[in-house]
Structure formats: C-alpha cells, structure tokens
MARSEBA-888861 format. One line per field, with one value per atom (N, C-alpha, C): atom name; residue number from 1; x, y, z. Coordinates in steps of 0.001 Angstrom, whole numbers. Example, Ala and Ser with C-alpha at 12.3 -4.5 7.8 and 13.67 -1.06 7.14 Angstrom:
2
atom	N | CA | C | N | CA | C
nr	1 | 1 | 1 | 2 | 2 | 2
east	13190 | 12300 | 13200 | 12850 | 13670 | 12900
north	-5690 | -4500 | -3300 | -2250 | -1060 | 30
up	7800 | 7800 | 7800 | 7080 | 7140 | 7870
END
This chain:
104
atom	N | CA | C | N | CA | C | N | CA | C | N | CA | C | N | CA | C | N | CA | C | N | CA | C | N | CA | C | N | CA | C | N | CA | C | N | CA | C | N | CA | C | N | CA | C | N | CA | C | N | CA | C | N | CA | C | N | CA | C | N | CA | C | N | CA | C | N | CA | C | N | CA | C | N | CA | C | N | CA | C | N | CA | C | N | CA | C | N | CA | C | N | CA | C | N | CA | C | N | CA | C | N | CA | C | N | CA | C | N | CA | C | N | CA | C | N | CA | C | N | CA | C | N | CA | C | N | CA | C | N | CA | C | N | CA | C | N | CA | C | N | CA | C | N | CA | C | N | CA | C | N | CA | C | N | CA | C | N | CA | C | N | CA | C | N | CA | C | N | CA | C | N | CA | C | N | CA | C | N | CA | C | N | CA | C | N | CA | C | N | CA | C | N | CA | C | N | CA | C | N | CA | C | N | CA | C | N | CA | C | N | CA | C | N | CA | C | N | CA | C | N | CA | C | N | CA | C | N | CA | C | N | CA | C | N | CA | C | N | CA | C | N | CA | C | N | CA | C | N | CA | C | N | CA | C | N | CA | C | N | CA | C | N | CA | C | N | CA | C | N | CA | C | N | CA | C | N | CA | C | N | CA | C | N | CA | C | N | CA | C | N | CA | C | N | CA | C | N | CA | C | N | CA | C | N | CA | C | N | CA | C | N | CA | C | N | CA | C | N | CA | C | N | CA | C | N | CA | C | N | CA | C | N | CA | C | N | CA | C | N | CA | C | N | CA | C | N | CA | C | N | CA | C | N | CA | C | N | CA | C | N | CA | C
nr	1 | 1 | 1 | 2 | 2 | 2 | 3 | 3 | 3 | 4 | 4 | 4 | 5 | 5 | 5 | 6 | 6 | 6 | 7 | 7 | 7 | 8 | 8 | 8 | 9 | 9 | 9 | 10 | 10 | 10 | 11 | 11 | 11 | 12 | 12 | 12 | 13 | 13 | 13 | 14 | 14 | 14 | 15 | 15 | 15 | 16 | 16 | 16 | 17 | 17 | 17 | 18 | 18 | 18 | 19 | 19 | 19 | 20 | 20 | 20 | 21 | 21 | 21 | 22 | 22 | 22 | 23 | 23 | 23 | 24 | 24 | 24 | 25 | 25 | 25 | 26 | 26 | 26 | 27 | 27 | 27 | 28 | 28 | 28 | 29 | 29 | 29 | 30 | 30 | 30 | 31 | 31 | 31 | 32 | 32 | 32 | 33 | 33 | 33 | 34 | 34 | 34 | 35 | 35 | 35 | 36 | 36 | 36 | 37 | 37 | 37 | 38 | 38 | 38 | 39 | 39 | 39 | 40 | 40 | 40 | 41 | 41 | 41 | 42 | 42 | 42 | 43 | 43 | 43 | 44 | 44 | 44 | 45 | 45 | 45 | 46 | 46 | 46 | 47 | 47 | 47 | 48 | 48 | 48 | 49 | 49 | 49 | 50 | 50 | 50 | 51 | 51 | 51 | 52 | 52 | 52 | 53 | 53 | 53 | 54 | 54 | 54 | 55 | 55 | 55 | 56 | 56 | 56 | 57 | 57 | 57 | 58 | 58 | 58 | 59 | 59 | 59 | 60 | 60 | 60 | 61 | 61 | 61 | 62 | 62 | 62 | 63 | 63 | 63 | 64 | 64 | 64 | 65 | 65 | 65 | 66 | 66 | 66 | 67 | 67 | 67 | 68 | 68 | 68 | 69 | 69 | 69 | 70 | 70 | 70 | 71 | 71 | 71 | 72 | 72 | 72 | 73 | 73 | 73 | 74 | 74 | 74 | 75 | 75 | 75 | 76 | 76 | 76 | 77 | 77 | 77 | 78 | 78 | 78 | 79 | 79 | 79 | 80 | 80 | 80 | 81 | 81 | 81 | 82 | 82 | 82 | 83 | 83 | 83 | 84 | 84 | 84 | 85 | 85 | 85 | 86 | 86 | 86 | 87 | 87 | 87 | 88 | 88 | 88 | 89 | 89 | 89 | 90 | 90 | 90 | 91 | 91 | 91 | 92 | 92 | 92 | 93 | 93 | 93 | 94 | 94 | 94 | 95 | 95 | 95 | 96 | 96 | 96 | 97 | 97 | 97 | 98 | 98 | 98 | 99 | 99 | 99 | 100 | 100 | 100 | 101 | 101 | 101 | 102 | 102 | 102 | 103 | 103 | 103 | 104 | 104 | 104
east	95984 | 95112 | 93958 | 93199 | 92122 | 90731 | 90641 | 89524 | 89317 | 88243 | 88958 | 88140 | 87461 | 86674 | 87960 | 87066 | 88085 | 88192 | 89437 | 89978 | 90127 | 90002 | 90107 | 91576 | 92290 | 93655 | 94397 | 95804 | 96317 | 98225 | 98530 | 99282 | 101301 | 102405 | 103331 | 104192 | 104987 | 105587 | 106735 | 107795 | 109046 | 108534 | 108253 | 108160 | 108254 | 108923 | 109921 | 108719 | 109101 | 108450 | 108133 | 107381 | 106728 | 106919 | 107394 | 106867 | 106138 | 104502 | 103654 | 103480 | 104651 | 104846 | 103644 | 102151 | 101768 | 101119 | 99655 | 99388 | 98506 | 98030 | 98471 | 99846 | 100676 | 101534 | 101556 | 102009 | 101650 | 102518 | 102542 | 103564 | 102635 | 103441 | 102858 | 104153 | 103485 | 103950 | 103692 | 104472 | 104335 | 104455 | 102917 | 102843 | 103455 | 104189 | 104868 | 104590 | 104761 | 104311 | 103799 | 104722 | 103852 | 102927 | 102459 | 100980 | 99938 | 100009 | 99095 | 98053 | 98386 | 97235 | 96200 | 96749 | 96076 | 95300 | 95880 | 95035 | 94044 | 94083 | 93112 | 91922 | 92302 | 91675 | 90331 | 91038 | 90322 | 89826 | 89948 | 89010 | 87829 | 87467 | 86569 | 85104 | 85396 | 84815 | 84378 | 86121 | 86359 | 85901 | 86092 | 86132 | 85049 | 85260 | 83787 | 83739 | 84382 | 84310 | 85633 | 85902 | 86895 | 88094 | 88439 | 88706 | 89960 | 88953 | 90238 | 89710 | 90682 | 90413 | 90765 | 89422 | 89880 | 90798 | 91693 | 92493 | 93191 | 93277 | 94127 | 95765 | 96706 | 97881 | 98307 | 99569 | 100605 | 101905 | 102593 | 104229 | 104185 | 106077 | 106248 | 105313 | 104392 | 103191 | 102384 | 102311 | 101292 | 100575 | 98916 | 97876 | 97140 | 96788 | 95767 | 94908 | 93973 | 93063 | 93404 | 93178 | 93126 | 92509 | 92779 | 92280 | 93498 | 93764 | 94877 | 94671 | 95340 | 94911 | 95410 | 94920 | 95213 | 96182 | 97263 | 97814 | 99083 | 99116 | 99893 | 99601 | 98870 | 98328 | 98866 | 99381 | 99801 | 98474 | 99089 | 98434 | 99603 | 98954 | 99979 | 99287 | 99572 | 99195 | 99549 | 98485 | 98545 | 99427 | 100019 | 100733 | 100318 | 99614 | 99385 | 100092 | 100557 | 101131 | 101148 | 99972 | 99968 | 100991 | 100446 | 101093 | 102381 | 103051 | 104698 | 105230 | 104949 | 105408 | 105657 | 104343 | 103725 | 104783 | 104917 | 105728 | 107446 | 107527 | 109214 | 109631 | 108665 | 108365 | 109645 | 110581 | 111522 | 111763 | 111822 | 111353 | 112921 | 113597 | 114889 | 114804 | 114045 | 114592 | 113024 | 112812 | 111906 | 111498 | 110172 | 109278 | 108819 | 108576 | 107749 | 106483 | 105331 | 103839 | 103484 | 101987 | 101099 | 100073 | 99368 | 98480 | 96417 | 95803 | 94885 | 93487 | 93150 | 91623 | 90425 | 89687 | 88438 | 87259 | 86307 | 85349 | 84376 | 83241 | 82859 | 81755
north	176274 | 175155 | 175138 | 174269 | 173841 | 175156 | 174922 | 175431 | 176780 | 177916 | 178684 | 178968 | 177517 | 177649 | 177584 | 177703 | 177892 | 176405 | 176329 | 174937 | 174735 | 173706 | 173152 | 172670 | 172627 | 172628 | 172833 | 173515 | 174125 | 173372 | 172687 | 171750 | 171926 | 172226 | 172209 | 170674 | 170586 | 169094 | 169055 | 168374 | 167627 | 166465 | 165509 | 164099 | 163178 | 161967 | 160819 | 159980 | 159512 | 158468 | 157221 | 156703 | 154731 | 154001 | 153060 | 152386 | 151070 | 151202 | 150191 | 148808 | 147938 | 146369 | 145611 | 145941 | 145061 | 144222 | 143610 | 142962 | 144253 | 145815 | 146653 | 147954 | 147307 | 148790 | 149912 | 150702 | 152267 | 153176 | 154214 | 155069 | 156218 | 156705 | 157440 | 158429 | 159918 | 160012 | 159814 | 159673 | 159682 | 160778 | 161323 | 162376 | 162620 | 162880 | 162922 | 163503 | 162478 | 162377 | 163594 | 164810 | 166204 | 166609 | 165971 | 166560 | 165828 | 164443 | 163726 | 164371 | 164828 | 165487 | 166674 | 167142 | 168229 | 167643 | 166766 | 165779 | 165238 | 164238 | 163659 | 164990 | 165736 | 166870 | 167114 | 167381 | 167663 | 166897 | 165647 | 164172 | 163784 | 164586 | 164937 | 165265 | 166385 | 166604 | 166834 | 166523 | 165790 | 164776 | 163456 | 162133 | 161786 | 161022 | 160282 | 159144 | 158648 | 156562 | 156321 | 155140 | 154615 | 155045 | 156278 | 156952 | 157280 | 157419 | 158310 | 159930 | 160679 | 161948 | 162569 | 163326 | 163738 | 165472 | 165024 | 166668 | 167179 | 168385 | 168898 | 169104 | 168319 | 168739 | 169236 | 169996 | 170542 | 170070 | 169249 | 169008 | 169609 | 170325 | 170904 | 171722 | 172086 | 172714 | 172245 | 170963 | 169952 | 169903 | 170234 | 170320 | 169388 | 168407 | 167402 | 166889 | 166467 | 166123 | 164408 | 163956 | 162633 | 162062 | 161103 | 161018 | 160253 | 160578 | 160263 | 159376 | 157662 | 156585 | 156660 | 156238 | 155946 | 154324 | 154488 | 153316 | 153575 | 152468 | 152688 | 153312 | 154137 | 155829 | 156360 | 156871 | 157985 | 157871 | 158584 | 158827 | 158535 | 158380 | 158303 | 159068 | 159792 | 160702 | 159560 | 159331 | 158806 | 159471 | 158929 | 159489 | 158456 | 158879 | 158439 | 158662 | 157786 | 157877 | 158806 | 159429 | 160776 | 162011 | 161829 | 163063 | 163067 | 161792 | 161119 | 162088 | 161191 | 161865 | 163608 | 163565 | 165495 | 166290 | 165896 | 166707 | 165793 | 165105 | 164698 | 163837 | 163179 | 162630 | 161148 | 161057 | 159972 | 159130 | 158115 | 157420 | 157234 | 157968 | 158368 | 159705 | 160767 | 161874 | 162485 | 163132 | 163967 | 164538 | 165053 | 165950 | 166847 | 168720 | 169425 | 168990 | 169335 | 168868 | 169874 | 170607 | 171524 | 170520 | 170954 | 170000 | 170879 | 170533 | 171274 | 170416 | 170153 | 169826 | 170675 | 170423 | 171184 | 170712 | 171355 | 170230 | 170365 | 169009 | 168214 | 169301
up	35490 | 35755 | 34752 | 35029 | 33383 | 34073 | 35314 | 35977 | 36970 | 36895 | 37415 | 39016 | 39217 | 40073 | 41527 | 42882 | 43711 | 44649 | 44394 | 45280 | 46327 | 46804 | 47674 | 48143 | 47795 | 47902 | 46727 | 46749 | 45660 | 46208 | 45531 | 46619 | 44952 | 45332 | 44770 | 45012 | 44153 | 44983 | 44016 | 44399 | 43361 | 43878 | 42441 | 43017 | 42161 | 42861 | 42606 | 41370 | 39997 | 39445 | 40097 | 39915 | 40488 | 38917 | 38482 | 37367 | 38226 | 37905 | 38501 | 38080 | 37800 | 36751 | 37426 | 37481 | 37494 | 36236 | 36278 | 35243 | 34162 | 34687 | 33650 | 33979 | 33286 | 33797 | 33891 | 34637 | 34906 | 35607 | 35156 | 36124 | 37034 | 38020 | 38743 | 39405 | 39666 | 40500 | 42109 | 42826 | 44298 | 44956 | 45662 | 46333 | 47376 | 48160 | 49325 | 50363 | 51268 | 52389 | 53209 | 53414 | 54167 | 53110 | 52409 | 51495 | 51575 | 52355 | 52680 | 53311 | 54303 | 55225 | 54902 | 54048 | 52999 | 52015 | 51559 | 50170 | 51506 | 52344 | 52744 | 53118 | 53825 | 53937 | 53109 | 52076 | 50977 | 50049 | 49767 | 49215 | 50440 | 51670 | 52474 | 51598 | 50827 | 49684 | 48297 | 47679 | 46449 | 45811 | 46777 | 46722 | 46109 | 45044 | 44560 | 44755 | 45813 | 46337 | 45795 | 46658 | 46684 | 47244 | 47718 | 48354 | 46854 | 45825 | 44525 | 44876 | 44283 | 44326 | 42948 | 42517 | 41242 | 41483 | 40550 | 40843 | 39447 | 39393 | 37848 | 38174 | 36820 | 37461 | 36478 | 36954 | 35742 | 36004 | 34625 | 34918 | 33447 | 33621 | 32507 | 31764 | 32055 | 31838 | 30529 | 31031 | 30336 | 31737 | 31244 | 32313 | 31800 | 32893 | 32891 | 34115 | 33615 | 34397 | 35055 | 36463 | 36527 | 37792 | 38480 | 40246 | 40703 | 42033 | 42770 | 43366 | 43198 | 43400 | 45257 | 46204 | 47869 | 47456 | 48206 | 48222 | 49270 | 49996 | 51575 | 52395 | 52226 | 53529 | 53001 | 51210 | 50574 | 49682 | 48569 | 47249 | 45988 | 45045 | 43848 | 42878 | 41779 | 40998 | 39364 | 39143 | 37564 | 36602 | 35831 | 34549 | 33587 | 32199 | 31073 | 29921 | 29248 | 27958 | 27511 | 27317 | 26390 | 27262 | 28491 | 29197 | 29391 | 29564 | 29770 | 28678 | 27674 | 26309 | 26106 | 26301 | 26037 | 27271 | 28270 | 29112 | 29440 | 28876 | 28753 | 30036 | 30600 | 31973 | 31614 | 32547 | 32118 | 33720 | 33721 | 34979 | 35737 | 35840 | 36238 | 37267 | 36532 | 36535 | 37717 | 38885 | 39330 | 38084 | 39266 | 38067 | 39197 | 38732 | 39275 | 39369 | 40345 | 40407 | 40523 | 39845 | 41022 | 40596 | 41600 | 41588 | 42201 | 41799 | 42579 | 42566 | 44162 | 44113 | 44202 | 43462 | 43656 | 43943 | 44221 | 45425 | 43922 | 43971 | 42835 | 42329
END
C-alpha cells in the first residue's frame, strides 16, 4: 500500500468491471456487495462529503490512490486511464482488489 499509517479497513475483493457510457465515460470497478457494510463503516470517518471515500488500491500491483464513488447502496471504485493501462485492466476480464481506508 502507498501508506503505512493504520487503517481503517483493509478490504480484498475479485471484482466485476462497469464501463460508465455516460456524458464522461468511465470505468469502475464494482465493490461487492458483502463489503458494503465495512466500507460504510468506515467512510464514518474517512468521508470527506458527499458520501465519496478516499481509499488506496492495488490491482496487479499497480497502487493508486482514488475515492469510491456511492451509487445504488454500493460503491464503485474508479479506474483511470493511466491505471487501466499500467495494470492490464480489460473490461471483459475480473480484476483482484485490495483496497484500504484510512481515516483522514
């Protein structure tokens, strides 16, 4: 992870790509569902408004920083160009997650 302070949740996942076609496109992953309650948990004291949560992730062990957008009563985990690329992210195929929040 980027940080070696101590988290607030330390969370593993296989999870499914989103391609987001709206008017800016975007991919995400989708956090799944038995991790909800742990993420909300912990954007208790993460959260900086809006109810995003900033958290560090690792796929393929490309580590990045981002905030986990709330949408439906889940979360979705941002993926950016750079990181798609950098970790081989293909909107077909799962991806490993770790993921970790740490309080602000």
């Amino acid at each position: 992870m980027l940080y070696d302070d101590e988290p607030l949740a330390d969370i593993a996942f296989t999870a499914l790509i989103m391609h987001w076609r709206g008017p800016s496109p975007f991919y995400f992953a989708v956090v799944p569902d038995e991790h909800v309650g742990e993420v909300r948990y912990a954007a208790r004291q993460a959260s900086y408004g809006w109810g995003v949560v900033p958290v560090e992730a690792v796929i393929n062990g490309i580590a990045f920083r981002t905030s986990l957008f709330p949408k439906d009563g889940g979360y979705l985990l941002p993926l950016k160009v750079d990181v798609r690329k950098r970790a081989g992210i293909d909107l077909d195929a799962p991806v490993d997650v770790e993921m970790r929040i740490s309080a602000k």
